[in-house]
GULUM-443281 format. One record per residue (C-alpha): residue in three letters; x, y, z; residue number from 1. Coordinates in steps of 0.001 Angstrom, whole numbers, plus 500000, padded with zeros to 6 digits. Example, Ala and Ser with C-alpha at 12.3 -4.5 7.8 and 13.67 -1.06 7.14 Angstrom:
<r rest="ALA" east="512300" north="495500" up="507800" nr="1"/>
<r rest="SER" east="513670" north="498940" up="507140" nr="2"/>
END
This chain:
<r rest="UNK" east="067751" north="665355" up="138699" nr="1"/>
<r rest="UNK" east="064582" north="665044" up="137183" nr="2"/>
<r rest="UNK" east="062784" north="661316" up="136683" nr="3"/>
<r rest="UNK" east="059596" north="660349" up="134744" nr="4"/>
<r rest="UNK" east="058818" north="657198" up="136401" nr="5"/>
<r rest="UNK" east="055570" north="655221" up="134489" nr="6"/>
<r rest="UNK" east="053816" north="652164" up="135081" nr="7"/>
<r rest="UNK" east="052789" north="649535" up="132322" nr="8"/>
<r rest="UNK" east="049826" north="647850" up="133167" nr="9"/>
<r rest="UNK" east="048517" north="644532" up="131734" nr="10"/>
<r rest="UNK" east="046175" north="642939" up="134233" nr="11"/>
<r rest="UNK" east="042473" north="643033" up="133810" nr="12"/>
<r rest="UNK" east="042729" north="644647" up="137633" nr="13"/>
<r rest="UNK" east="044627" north="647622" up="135981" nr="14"/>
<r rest="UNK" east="041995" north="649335" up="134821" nr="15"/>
<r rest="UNK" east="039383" north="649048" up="137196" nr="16"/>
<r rest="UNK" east="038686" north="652077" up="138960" nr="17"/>
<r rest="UNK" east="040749" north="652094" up="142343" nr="18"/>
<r rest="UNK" east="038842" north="651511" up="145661" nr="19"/>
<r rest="UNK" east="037933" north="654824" up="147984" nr="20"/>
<r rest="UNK" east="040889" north="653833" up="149898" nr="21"/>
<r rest="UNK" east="043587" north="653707" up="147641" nr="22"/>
<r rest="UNK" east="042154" north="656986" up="146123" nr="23"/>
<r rest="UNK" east="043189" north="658149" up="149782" nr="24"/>
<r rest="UNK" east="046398" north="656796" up="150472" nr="25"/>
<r rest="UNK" east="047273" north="658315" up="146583" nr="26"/>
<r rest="UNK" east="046277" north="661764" up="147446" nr="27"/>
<r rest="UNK" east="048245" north="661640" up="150531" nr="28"/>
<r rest="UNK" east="051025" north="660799" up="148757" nr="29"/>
<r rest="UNK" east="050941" north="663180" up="146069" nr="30"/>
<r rest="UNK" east="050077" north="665914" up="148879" nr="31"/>
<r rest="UNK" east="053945" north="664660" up="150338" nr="32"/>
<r rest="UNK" east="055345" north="664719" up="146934" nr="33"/>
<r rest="UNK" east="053845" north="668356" up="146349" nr="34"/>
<r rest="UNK" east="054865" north="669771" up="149664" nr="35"/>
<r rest="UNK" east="058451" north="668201" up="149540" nr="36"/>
<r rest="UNK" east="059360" north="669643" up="146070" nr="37"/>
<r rest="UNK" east="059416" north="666029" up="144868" nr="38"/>
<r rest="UNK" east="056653" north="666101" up="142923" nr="39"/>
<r rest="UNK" east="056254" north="668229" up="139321" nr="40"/>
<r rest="UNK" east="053689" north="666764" up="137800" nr="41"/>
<r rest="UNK" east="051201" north="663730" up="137210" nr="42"/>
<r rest="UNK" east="049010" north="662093" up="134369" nr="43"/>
<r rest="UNK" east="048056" north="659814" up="132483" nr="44"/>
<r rest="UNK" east="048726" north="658776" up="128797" nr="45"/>
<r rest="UNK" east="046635" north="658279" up="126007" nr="46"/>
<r rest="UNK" east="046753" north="654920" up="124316" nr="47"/>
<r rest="UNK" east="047166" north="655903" up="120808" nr="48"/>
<r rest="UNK" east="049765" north="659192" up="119550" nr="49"/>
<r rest="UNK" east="050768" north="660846" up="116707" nr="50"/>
<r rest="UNK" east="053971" north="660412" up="115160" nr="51"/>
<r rest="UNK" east="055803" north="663337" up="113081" nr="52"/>
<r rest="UNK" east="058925" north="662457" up="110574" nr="53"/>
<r rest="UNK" east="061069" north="664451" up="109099" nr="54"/>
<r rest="UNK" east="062960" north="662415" up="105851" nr="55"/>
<r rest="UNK" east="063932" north="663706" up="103081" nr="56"/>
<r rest="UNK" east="062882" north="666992" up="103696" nr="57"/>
<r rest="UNK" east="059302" north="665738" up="103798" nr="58"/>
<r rest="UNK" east="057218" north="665242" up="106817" nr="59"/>
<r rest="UNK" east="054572" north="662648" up="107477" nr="60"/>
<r rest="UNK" east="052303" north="662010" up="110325" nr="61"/>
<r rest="UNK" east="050989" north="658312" up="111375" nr="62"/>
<r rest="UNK" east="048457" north="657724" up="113461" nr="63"/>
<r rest="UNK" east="048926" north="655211" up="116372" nr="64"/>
<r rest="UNK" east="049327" north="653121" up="118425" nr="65"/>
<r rest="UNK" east="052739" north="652395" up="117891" nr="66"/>
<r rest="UNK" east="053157" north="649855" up="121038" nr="67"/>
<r rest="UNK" east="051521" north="646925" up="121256" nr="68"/>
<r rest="UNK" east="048976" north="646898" up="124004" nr="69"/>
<r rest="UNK" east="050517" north="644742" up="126822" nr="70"/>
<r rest="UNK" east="052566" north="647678" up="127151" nr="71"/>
<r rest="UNK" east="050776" north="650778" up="126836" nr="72"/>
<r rest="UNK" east="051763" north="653020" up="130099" nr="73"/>
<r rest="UNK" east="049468" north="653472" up="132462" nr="74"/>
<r rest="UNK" east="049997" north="656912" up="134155" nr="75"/>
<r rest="UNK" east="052887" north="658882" up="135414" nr="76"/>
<r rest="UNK" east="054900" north="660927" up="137337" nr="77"/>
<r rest="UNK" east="057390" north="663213" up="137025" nr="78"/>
<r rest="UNK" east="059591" north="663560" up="140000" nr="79"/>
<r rest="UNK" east="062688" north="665756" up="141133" nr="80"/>
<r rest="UNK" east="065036" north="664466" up="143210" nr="81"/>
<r rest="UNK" east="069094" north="664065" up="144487" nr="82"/>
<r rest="UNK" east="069227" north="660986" up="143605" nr="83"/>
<r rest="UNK" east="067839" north="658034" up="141684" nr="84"/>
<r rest="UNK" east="067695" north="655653" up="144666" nr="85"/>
<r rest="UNK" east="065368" north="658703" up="146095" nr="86"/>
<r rest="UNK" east="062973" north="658161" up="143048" nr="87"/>
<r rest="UNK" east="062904" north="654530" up="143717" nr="88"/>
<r rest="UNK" east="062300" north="655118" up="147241" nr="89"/>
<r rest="UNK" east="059299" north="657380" up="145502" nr="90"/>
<r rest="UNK" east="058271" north="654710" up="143460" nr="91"/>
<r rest="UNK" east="058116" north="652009" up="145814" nr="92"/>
<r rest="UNK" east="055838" north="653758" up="148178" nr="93"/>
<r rest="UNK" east="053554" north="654117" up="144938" nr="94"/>
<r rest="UNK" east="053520" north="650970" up="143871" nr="95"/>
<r rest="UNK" east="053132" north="649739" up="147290" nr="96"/>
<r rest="UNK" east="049855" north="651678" up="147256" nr="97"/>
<r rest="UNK" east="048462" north="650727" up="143784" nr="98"/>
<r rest="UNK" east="049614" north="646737" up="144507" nr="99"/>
<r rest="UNK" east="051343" north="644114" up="141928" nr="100"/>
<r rest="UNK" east="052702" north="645594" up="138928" nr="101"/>
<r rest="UNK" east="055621" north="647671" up="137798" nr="102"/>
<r rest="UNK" east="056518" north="650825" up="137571" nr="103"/>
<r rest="UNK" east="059573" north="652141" up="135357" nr="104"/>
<r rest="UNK" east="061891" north="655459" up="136096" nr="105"/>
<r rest="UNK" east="064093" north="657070" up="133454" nr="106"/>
<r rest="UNK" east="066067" north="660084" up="134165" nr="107"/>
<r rest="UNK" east="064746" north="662877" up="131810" nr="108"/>
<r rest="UNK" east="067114" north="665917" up="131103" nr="109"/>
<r rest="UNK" east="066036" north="669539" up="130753" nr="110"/>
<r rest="UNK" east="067953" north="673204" up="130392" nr="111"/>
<r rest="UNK" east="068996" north="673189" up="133899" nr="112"/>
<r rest="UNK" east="071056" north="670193" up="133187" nr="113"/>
<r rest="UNK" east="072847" north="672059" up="130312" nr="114"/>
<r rest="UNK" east="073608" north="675252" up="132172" nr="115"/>
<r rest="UNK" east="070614" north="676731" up="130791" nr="116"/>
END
C-alpha cells in the first residue's frame, strides 16, 4: 500500500526555518525510511497550481490558489507500507519531530494495485 501523508500548517511557527536539531533528527528519519523501503519520496508543495478542465470539449486553465490559505499543505511524504496503522506509526514519529500540528495520510493507488 502506498500513502501520501501531508501536513497543513497554519501557525506563524510553521514556516520558520527548523532549528539545526530538528534538521538532524529529520534526516535520520528519512535515512530509516530510505533504508527500510518505507520511504519513496519527499517534498514540498507550492502554494498556488494550475488547474486544467475539460467541458464541453473545451479546455481552460485557472490559475490558483484554489485553497484558502489556512490550509495550504506544507510538505510531504510518500510512504509504502503493509498497513495503514504502519504509516501512522510513520507519521507520528514525524510529527513528533516537527512538534504541534497535523499531519494527514490518504492511501494513494497506482498500477500495482490494478494488476498492472
Amino acid at each position: 500500500m502506498q500513502f501520501i501523508v501531508y501536513s497543513t500548517e497554519s501557525s506563524p511557527e510553521a514556516s520558520a526555518p527548523p532549528s539545526e536539531a530538528v534538521l538532524a533528527q529529520l534526516a535520520k528519519l528519512t535515512e530509516d525510511g530510505l533504508k527500510s523501503g518505507v520511504l519513496v519520496t519527499t517534498g514540498g508543495a507550492q502554494a498556488n497550481g494550475t488547474r486544467v478542465r475539460l467541458s464541453g470539449g473545451k479546455f481552460t486553465t485557472t490559475d490558483g490558489p484554489f485553497i484558502e490559505a489556512k490550509e495550504l499543505m506544507g510538505g510531504f511524504a510518500v510512504l509504502k507500507t503493509n498497513t495503514l496503522e504502519e504509516a501512522i506509526e510513520w507519521t507520528k514519529r514525524f510529527r513528533s519531530i516537527v512538534g504541534e500540528g497535523e499531519s494527514e495520510i490518504v492511501r494513494i493507488f497506482g498500477p500495482d494495485d490494478f494488476g498492472g
